[in-house]
Steps between C-alpha positions, in 0.01 A plus 500: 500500500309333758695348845509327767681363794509151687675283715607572834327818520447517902895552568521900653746570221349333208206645619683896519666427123148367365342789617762764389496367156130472419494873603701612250416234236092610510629901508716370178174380319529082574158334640567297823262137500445269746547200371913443352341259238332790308777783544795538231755546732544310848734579833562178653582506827681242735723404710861439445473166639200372315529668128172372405490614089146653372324271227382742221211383304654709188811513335460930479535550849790647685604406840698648789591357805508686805739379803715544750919470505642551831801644585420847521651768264672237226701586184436372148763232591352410830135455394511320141624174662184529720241643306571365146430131606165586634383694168619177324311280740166781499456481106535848488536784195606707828620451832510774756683433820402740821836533762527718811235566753174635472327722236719771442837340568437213276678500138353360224712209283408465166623173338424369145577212316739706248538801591680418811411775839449835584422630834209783627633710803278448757592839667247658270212656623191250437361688173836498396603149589158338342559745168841367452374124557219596247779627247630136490159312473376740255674303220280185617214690543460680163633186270300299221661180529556367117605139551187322331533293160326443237612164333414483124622128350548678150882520458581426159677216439857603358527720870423204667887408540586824539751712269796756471317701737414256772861344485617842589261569786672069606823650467434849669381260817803316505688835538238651762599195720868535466450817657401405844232791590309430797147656518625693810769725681594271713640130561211316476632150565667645858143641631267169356538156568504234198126413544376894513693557205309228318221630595599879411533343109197321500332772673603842275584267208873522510675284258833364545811746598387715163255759621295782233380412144589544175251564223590564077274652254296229242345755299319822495286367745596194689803458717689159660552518884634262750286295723395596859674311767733320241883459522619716272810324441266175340264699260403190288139448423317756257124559696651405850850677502483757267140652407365736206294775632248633257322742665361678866136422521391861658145356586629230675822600616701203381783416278374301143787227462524289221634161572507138318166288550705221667673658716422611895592866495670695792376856605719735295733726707347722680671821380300427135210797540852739526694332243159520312456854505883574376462286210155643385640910539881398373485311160923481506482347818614140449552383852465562873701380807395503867787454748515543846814720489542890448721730282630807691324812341212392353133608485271346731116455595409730821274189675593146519165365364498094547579315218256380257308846525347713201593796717905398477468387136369872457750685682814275347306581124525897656841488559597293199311776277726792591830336415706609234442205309246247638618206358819532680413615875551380885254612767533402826161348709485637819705279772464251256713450183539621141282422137766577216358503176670433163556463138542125591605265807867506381464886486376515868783311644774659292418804683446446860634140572850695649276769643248275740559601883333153723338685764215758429526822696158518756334854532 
C-alpha cells in the first residue's frame, strides 16, 4: 500500500513520529509518495486546537490523524474525553494521540470510532515503540476496502414489497434497537456534545440508537441486508432499507444490489462482502447478526481490520468454517463486536439475546 503524511508536519514531535513510522512502514514493504492525494493511506497531522480534517479524493482511502493530548501520562479514562472529540471532528478511520514529553517518553493513544482505545507504552525503545504503533496501523494499511455498489434496477416485481423474509429482517431491527448497544466501550453521550454526536452518525453512518446489521438468506445465491446508515428500528422501504445482494463483483470490487427501478437506493451495510462470503461457503446458513456486544468465551479474529474490509470478511468466513456447525456459530471481531450466524433471525436471538455483555473487551 502506498502512504503518505500531511498536515502540520513541521511540529518537532509530529516530525519524530512521522519519521519513526515511515522507517518501519518502507522496511515492512509500503511505498512512501509525496503527494497524500495519490497514497492509500494518509497521517494527518494537526493541532489540537485547529483539527483541520483531510479531504480524500476516494472513498478507498484510510485516514489517521496524528495529534497531541496533553496532560502527560493519561489513562484510558483520562484521554477518551479529550482525544475522541478530535477523531470525530478530524474525519478519521484512526486517531492517534501523542502525551508526555519528547520522543521516547511520549505514549501513543490509539482511538477509533468503534473500537474504543488502547494505549502504546512510550517507555519502549524506538524500534520497539514504532513496531508496536505499526502493529495497530497494520490493519489500515493492508485492507481492501469493499464498500462500492453496484445498483441493478432488475428486482422482480412480487419482491418489490418485500416478503416473509424481509418482514423478519423489520422485525429482527426492532429487537436490535431494544437492545441499546452502543458502537463503543464507553459513554458516548458523556465525552460528545449533541452537535459532535450528529455529526459522528452522519459521519460513520450510524443509524438511530440500533447499531450492526442484520441480513437473511433469499436463495442459493442472493441474500436481504439492512441499509447503511439506517435506523434499524424503521426498516420500511424494500431498495432503500432493506437491500438484496446478488453478488461481489471481484473485478471491480463492489457489491451487485438489486433494487426497484423507482426507488433511490441506500449503500447496503457495509459488513455485506463478510456476510457474502458466509452465505456462499454455508448453504444452511439462513441469517447473520452484527452487534456491537460480546459473549464471554468465544472465538475471535487476531487483528481488528476496519469494517467494510475483504480482509475481515475473510478472517470472520475463517473462523466461522471451523465451528462445529457453521450455521449456528459466534465469533468475536477484534475490539469490535460479534457476527452470529443462524438457521434463521428468530434462531439467532433465541440463543444469545440473554447472553449479550454491552461493552466489548479492548486488547
Amino acid at each position: 500500500m502506498d502512504f503518505s503524511f500531511a498536515g502540520h508536519l513541521e511540529d518537532a514531535r509530529f516530525a519524530w513520529f512521522v519519521e519513526g513510522l515511515r522507517e518501519v512502514m518502507e522496511n515492512r514493504g509500503h511505498t512512501w509518495v509525496a503527494d497524500p492525494q495519490d497514497a492509500s493511506l494518509v497521517v494527518n497531522c494537526f493541532d489540537p486546537e485547529r483539527p483541520r480534517p483531510f479531504r480524500r479524493r476516494a472513498q478507498a482511502v484510510f485516514v489517521v490523524s496524528l495529534t497531541t493530548i496533553e496532560g502527560g501520562e493519561q489513562t484510558v479514562h483520562e484521554a477518551m474525553p479529550r482525544a475522541y472529540p478530535l477523531l470525530v471532528r478530524s474525519l478519521a478511520n484512526l486517531l492517534i494521540g501523542l502525551t508526555g514529553g519528547e520522543s521516547e517518553e511520549t505514549d501513543a493513544h490509539f482511538v477509533t470510532p468503534e473500537q474504543g482505545h488502547y494505549r502504546v507504552d512510550g517507555t519502549a525503545d524506538r524500534s520497539e515503540f514504532f513496531r508496536r504503533v505499526y502493529e495497530r496501523i497494520e490493519p489500515l494499511a493492508t485492507s481492501r476496502l469493499v464498500i462500492d455498489n453496484v445498483f441493478q434496477t432488475d428486482l422482480p416485481e412480487e419482491l418489490r414489497d418485500g416478503n416473509e423474509i424481509t418482514r423478519s429482517i423489520r422485525e429482527a431491527g426492532k429487537r436490535l434497537d431494544a437492545l441499546d448497544l452502543l458502537p463503543a466501550p464507553f459513554p458516548i453521550d458523556e465525552i460528545l456534545s449533541e452537535r459532535d454526536r450528529r455529526h459522528l452518525k452522519r459521519l460513520y453512518g450510524l443509524g438511530g440508537l440500533s447499531y450492526g446489521n442484520i441480513s437473511a438468506r433469499q436463495d442459493e445465491d442472493t441474500f436481504w441486508m439492512s441499509a447503511s446508515g439506517v435506523d434499524k428500528s424503521d426498516l420500511q422501504h424494500i431498495g432503500r432499507d432493506i437491500l438484496l445482494v446478488r453478488e461481489y463483483d471481484k473485478e471491480t470490487g463492489a457489491m451487485v444490489i438489486s433494487v426497484p427501478p423507482d426507488v433511490e437506493p441506500r449503500r447496503v451495510s457495509v459488513d455485506a462482502i463478510e456476510h457474502w462470503m458466509i452465505y456462499q461457503e454455508h448453504p444452511d446458513v439462513g441469517a447473520i447478526l452484527h452487534v456491537h456486544a460480546w459473549i464471554e468465551g468465544v472465538p475471535s479474529t487476531e487483528f481488528n481490520y476496519p469494517c467494510g474490509t475483504y480482509e475481515l470478511g475473510q478472517a470472520v468466513a475463517d473462523i466461522v468454517r471451523t465451528r462445529e456447525d457453521p450455521s449456528r456459530a459466534v465469533v468475536g471481531l477484534k475490539n469490535h463486536g460479534l457476527t452470529i450466524t443462524g438457521r434463521s433471525l428468530e434462531d439467532i436471538f433465541e440463543r444469545v439475546e440473554d447472553r449479550l455483555l454491552q461493552y466489548v473487551p479492548m486488547s
